[in-house]
C-alpha positions as CSV (number, residue, x, y, z in Angstrom):
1,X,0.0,0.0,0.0
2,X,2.8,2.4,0.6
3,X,4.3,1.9,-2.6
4,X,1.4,2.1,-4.2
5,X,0.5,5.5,-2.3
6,X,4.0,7.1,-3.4
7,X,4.1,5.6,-6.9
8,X,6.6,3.1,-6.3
9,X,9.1,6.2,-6.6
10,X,10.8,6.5,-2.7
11,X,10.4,3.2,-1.2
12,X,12.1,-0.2,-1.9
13,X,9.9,-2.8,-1.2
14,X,11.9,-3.8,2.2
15,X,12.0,0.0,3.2
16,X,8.2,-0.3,2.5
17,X,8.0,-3.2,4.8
18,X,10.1,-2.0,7.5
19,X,6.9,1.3,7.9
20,X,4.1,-1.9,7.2
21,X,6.1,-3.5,10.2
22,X,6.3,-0.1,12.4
23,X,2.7,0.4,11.5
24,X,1.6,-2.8,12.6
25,X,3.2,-2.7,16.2
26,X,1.6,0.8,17.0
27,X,-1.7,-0.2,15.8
28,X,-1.1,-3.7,17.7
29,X,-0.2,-1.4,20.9
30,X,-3.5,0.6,20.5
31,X,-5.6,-2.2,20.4
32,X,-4.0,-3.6,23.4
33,X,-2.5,-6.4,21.9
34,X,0.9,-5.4,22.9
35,X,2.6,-3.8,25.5
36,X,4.0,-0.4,25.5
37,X,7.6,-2.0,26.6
38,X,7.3,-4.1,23.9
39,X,6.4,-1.5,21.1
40,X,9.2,0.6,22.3
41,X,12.0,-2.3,22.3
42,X,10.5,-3.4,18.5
43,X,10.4,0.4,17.3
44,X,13.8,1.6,18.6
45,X,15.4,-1.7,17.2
46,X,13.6,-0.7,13.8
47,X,14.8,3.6,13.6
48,X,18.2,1.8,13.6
49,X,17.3,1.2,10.1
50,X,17.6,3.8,7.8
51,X,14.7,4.2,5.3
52,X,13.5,7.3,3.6
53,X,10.7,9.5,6.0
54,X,7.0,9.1,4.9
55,X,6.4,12.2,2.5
56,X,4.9,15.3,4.0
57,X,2.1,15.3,1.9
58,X,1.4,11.8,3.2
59,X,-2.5,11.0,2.9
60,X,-3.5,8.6,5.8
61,X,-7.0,8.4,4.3
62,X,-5.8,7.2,0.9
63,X,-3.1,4.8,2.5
64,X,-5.8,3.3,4.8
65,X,-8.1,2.9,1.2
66,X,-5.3,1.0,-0.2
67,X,-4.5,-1.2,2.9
68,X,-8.1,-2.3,2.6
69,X,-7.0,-3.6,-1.4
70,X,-3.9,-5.1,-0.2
71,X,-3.6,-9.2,-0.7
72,X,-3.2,-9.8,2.9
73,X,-6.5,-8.7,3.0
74,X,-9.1,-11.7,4.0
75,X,-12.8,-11.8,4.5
76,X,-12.2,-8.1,5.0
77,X,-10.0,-8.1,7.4
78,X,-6.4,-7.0,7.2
């Protein structure tokens, strides 16, 4: 969905996964799925990675359109 929302212009496809996978853990944290010790050891581990920024003009209402497309999507669920 990322690379689909920036055109497949600034994200490799691991630098895309790397956000999928710091999106995940603070949307796992706000569902209480995870603890906050737990996102914070997972997310500090991942800024060691360098990857480009998510653009300014980023749209979180178009990404969230595209998640709901994406092929890990099942029975509506992401």
């Amino acid at each position: 969905a990322l690379e689909t929302h920036t055109g497949y212009k600034i994200f490799q496809h691991g630098e895309a996964v790397l956000w999928g996978m710091r999106f995940a853990l603070a949307l796992s944290r706000f569902e209480g799925r995870l603890s906050l010790k737990v996102e914070k050891s997972f997310q500090d581990f991942l800024k060691t990675i360098a990857v480009p920024e998510l653009p300014k003009n980023f749209d979180y209402s178009v990404f969230r359109s595209l998640i709901s497309k994406d092929k890990k999507v099942s029975s509506g669920q992401v």
